[in-house]
C-alpha positions as CSV (number, residue, x, y, z in Angstrom):
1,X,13.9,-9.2,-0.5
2,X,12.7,-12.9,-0.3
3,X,9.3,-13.2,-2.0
4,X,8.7,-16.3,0.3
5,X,8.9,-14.8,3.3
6,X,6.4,-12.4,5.2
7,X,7.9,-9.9,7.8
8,X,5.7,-10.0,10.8
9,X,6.2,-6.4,12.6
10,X,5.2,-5.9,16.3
11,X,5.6,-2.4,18.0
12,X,6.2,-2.8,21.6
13,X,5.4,-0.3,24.5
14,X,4.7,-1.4,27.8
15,X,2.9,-4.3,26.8
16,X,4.5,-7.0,29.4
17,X,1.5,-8.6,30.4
18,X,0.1,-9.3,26.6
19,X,3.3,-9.8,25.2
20,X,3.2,-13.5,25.1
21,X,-0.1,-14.2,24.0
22,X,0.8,-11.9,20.8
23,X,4.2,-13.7,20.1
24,X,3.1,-17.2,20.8
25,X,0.2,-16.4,18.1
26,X,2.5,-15.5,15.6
27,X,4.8,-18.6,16.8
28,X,2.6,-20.8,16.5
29,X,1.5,-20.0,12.7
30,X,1.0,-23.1,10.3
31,X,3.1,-20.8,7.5
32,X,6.7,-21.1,9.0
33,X,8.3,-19.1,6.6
34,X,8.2,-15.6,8.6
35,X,10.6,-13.6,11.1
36,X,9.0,-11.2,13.7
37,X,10.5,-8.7,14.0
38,X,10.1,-6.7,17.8
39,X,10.3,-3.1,17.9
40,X,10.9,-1.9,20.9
41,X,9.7,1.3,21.3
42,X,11.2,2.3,24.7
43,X,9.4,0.1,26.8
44,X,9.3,1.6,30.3
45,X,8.5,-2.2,31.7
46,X,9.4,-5.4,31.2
47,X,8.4,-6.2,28.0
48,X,11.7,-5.3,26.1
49,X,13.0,-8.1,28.4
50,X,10.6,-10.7,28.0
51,X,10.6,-10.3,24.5
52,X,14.5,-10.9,24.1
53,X,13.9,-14.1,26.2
54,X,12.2,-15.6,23.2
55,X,14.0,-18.2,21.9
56,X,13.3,-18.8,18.1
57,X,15.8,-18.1,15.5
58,X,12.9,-16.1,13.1
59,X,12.8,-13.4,16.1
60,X,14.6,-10.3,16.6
61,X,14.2,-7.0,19.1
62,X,15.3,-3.5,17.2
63,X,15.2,-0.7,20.2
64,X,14.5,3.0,19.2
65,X,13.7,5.5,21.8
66,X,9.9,6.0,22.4
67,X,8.5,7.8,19.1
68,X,5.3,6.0,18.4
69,X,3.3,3.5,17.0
70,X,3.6,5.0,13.5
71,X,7.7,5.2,14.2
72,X,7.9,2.0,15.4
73,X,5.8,0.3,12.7
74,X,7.9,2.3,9.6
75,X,10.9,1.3,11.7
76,X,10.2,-2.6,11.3
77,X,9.2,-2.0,7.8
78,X,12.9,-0.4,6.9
79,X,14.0,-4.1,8.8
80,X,12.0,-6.6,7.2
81,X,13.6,-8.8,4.5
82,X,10.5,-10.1,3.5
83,X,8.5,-9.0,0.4
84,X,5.0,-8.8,2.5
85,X,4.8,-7.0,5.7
86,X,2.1,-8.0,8.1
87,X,1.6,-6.3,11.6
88,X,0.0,-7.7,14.9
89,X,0.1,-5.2,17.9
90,X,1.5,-6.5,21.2
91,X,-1.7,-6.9,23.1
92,X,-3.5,-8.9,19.8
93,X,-3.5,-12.0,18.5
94,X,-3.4,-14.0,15.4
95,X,-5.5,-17.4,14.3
96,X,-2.7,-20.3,13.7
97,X,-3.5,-20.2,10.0
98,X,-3.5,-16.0,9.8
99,X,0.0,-16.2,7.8
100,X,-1.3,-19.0,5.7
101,X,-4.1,-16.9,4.5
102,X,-2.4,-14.2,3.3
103,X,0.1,-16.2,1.7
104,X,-3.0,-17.6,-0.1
105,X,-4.2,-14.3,-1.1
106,X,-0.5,-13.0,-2.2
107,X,-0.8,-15.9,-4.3
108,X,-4.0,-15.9,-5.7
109,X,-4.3,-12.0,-5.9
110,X,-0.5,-11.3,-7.2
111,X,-2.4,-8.0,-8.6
112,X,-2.4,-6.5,-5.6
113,X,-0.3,-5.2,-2.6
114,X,-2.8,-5.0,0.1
115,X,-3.9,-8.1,1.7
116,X,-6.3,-8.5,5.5
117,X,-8.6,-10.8,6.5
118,X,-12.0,-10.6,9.1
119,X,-11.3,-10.1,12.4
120,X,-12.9,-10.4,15.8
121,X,-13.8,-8.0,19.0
122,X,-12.2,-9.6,22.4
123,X,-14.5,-7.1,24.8
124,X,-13.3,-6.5,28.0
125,X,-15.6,-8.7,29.6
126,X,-14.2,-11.9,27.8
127,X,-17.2,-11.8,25.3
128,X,-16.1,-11.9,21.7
129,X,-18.4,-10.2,19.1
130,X,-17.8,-10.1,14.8
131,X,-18.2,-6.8,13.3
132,X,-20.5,-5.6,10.9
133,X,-19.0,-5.2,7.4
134,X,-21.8,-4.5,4.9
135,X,-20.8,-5.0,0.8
136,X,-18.8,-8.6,1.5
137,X,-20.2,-11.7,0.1
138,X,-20.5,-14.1,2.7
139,X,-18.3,-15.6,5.7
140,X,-16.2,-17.8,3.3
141,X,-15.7,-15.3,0.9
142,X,-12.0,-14.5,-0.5
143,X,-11.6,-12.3,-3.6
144,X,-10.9,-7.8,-3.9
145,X,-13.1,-6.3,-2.0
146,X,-15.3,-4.3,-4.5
147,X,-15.4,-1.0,-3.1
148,X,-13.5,-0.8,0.1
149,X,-14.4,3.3,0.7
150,X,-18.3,2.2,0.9
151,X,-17.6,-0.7,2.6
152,X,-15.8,1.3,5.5
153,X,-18.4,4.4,5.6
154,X,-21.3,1.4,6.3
155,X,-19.5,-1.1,8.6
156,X,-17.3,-1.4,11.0
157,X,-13.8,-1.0,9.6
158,X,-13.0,-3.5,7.2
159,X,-8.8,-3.3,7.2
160,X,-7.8,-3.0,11.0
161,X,-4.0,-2.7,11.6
162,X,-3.5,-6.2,13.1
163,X,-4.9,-7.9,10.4
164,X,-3.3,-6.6,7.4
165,X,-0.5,-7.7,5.5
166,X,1.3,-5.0,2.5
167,X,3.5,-5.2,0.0
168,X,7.5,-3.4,1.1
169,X,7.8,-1.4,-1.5
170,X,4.5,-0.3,-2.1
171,X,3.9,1.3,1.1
172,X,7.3,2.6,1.1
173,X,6.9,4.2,-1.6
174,X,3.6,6.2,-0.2
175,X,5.8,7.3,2.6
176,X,4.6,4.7,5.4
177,X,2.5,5.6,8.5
178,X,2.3,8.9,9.1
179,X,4.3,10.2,12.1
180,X,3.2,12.2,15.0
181,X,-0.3,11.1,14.5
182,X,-2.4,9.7,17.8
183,X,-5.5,8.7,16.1
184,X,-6.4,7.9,12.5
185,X,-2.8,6.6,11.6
186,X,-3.4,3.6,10.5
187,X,-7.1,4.7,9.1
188,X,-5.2,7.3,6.8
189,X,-2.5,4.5,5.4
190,X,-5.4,2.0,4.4
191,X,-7.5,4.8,2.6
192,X,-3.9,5.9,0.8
193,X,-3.0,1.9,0.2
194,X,-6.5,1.4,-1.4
195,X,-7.0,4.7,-3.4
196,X,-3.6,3.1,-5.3
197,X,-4.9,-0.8,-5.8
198,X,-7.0,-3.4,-5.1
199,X,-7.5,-5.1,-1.5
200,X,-7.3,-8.6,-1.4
201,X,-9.6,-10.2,1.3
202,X,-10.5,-12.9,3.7
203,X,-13.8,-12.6,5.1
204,X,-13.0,-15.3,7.2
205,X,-11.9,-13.7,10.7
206,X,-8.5,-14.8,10.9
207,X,-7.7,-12.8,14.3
208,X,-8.5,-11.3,17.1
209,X,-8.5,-7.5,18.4
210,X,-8.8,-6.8,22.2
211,X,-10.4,-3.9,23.0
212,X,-8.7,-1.7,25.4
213,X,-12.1,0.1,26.4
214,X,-16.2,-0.4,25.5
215,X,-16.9,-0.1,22.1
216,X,-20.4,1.8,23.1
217,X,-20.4,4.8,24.7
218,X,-18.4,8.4,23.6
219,X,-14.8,9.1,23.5
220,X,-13.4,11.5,26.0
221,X,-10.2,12.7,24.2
222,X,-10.1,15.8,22.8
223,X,-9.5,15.3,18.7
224,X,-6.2,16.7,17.9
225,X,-5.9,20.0,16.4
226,X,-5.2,20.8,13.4
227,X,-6.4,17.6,11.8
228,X,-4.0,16.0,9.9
229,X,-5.8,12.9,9.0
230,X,-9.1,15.1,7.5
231,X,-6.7,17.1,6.3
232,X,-5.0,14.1,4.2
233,X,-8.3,12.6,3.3
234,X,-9.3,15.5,1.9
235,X,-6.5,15.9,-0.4
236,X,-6.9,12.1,-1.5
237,X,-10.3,12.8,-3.0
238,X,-8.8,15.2,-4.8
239,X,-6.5,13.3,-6.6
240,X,-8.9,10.7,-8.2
241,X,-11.8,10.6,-10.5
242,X,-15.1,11.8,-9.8
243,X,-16.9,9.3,-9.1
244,X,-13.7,7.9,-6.5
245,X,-14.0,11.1,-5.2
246,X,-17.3,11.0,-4.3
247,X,-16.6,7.5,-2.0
248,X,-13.3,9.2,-0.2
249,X,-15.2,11.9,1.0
250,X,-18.2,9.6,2.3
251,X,-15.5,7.7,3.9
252,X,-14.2,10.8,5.4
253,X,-17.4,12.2,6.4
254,X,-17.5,9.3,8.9
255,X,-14.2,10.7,10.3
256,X,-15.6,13.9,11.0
257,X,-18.3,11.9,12.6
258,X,-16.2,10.8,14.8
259,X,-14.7,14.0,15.6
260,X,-17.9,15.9,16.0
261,X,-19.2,13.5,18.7
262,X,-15.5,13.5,20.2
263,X,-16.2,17.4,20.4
264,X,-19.9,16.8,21.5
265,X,-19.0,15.0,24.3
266,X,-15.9,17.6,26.1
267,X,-18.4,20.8,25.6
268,X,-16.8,21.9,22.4
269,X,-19.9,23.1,21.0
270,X,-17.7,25.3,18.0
271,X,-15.6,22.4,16.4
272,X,-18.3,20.0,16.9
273,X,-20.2,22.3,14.7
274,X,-16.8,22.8,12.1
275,X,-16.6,18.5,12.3
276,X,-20.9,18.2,11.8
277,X,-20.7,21.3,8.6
278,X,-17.9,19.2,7.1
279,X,-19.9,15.8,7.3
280,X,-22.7,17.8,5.4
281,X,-20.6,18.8,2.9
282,X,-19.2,15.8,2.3
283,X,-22.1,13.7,2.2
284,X,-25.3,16.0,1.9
285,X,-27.9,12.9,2.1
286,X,-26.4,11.6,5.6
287,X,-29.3,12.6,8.1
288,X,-26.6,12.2,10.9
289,X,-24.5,14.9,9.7
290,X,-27.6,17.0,10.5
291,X,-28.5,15.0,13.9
292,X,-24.9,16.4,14.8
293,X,-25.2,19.4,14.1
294,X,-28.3,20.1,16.0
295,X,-26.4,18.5,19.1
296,X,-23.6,20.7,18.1
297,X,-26.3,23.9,19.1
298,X,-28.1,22.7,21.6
299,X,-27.9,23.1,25.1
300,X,-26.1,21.0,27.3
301,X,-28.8,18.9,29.4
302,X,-30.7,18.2,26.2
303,X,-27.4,16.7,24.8
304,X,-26.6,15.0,27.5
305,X,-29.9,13.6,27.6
306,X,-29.9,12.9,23.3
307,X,-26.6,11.3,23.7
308,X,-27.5,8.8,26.7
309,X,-30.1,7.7,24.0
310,X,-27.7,7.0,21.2
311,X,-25.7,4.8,23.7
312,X,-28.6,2.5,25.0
313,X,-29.6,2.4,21.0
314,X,-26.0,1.0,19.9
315,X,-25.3,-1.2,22.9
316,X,-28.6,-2.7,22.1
317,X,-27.8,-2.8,18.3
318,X,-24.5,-4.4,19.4
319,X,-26.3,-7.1,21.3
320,X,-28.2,-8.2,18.4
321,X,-25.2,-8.7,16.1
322,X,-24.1,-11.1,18.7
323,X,-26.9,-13.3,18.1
């Protein structure tokens, strides 16, 4: 592997349209010494097209049939000759000086194997909002985060998928994303990556995530059964000391947050109430594992009614952070 270079890893599926804007930020990096490599995970448009119409020596397109994000991601990893593997999704971008700051970290954290910057919220409506991490120094701040499990059960998440960069080896070697996973994928991989080592970090925001869909507002998939990820986490608290465990499973109560208001909002009153017992075991002094649980057993109108509240009361939250 070259220690010098970062692998840049984009999976691609049927994302034509935002396809340019991802590769042209990565292009256009003031760290040269990269490749990108393309994933094309059986792209049903044109995007497998476009992208071999790039012309720059440091790009390359590797075709698999459609398996997933998580595939396509461990797929570029197996192909990169770098040392550090960063990923950028096909519909994000990157700052011009993203690269350069975690080649800055790499050097100035050589302890560790996990390195991500800040990043920002495109909305739909062309707005652009910074989220809320709670536990990080300042703006300019760039050192190990301190604690990233209570940093991520307070804030917004601090390690998002197209703003980290990993050592090769070191994820390889905790068996890379996990496969036949929707959602929590990535989620999972960061709280594996950071129960093994410290997380170098930018609190800088050094790209720039475009939301497919409001932030505010309730989920309307149905949470995949069984749960792998909760599942995982689970077992990850297990492995380390006390008082580590202890932050895992407050970080994983907030994943069964997720899922019990995922549940709330389809009518599943039953695993909503599974997801809502969980977050109280995991994290006793959380007065919202209890809120969910009593929307968990109450009847419909009322929750309908409870969770039109929470909505106005985040969007407005939301607001004010943009201030």
């Amino acid at each position: 592997m070259n220690s010098s270079l970062i692998s840049v890893v984009m999976p691609l599926y049927n994302n034509a349209k935002e396809l340019s804007r991802s590769a042209n930020s990565v292009l256009s990096q003031t760290f040269e010494q990269f490749e990108l490599i393309i994933i094309n995970d059986g792209s049903t448009d044109s995007g497998e097209k476009r992208a071999r119409e790039i012309s720059d020596r440091r790009v390359r397109v590797v075709d698999q049939d459609n398996r997933g994000v998580s595939a396509a991601r461990n797929r570029g990893v197996t192909e990169a000759n770098g040392e550090i593997v960063a990923f950028l999704d096909a519909d994000d971008e990157w700052k011009p000086d993203f690269l350069e700051t975690i080649d800055r970290l790499r050097r100035n954290f050589s302890n560790c194997s996990v390195f991500a910057t800040h990043y920002l919220y495109k909305e739909i409506d062309g707005s652009v909002r910074t989220p809320i991490l709670r536990g990080i120094p300042s703006n300019e701040w760039e050192g190990i985060l301190p604690d990233y499990f209570d940093i991520a059960a307070h804030s917004d998440p601090p390690l998002w998928s197209s703003a980290v960069a990993v050592r090769k080896n070191v994820l390889l070697a905790l068996g890379g994303f996990p496969e036949g996973v929707t959602v929590g994928e990535d989620l999972l991989t960061w709280a594996r990556l950071a129960a093994v080592g410290p997380i170098a970090y930018s609190a800088k925001p050094r790209a720039i995530f475009w939301l497919r869909a409001p932030l505010i507002g309730y989920p309307t998939r149905v949470p995949e059964l069984p749960d792998f990820v909760g599942s995982q986490l689970a077992k990850l608290a297990t492995e380390q000391t006390v008082m580590r465990r202890v932050g895992i499973l407050h970080y994983a109560a907030v994943w069964h947050r997720m899922r019990a208001s995922m549940f709330i909002n389809v009518g599943d009153a039953s695993h909503a109430r599974e997801e809502a017992t969980t977050m109280i075991r995991y994290h006793r002094s959380n007065p919202q594992a209890y809120v969910y649980l009593l929307l968990a057993i109450t009847p419909k109108i009322v929750r309908n009614v409870v969770l039109q509240i929470f909505t106005l009361v985040k969007a407005g939250r939301r607001r004010l952070s943009k201030r």
